[in-house]
N, C-alpha and C positions, 0 to 999 in steps of 0.2 A: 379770505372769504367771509364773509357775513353771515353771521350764524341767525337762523329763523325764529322770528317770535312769535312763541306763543301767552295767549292767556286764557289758561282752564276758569271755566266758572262750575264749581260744584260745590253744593250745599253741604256735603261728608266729610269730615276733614279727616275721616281714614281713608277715603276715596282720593280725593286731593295730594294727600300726600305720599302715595304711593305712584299714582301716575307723574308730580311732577317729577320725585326718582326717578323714574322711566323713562321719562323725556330729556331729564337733564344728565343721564348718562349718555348719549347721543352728542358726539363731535359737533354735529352741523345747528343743534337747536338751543334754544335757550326758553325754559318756561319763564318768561319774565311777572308773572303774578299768576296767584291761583285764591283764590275770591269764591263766597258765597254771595249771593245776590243781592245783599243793599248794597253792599260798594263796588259791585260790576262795574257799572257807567263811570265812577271815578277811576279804575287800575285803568278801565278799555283807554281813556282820553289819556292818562298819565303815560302809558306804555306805548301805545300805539302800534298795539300787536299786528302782524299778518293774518295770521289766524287765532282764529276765537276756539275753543270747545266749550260747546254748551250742554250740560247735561239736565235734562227735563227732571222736573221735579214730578210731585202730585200732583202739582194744581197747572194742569196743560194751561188757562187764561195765561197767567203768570209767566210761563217760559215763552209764550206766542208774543206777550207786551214787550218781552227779555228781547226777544229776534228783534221785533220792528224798533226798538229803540239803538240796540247796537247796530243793524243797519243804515240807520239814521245817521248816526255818530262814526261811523267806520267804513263809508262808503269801498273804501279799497281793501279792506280786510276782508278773507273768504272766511265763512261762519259756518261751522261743522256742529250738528246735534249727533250727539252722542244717543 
């Protein structure tokens, strides 16, 4: 069976590293990268995650350009904001 990718995008990297824990204790998943936001777009294209998590920062422009560009880039990936 083929274990599901994921790639967290979160700017906290005690956030980050607690949730990938969490998801990489799970049989079925694999967080395959967890990224703050300049090098989103390069893990997204490198990995070619199923699913994304995006966690919204302060600056809502910023996580709305974040959405439209990895939909752009990952048309078959489902994108979940956290």
């Amino acid at each position: 069976m083929d274990k599901l990718r994921i790639l967290l995008i979160e700017t906290s990297r005690l956030l980050r590293n607690g949730i990938i824990s969490l998801l990489n204790e799970q049989v079925d998943i694999t967080a395959v990268a967890s990224t703050g936001t300049r090098s989103a777009l390069e893990q997204a294209k490198a990995f070619s995650p199923q699913i994304v998590l995006l966690a919204p920062g302060t600056r809502t422009q910023k996580t709305q350009r974040m959405l439209v560009l990895l939909n752009k880039q990952l048309p078959q990936a489902k994108i979940v904001v956290l």
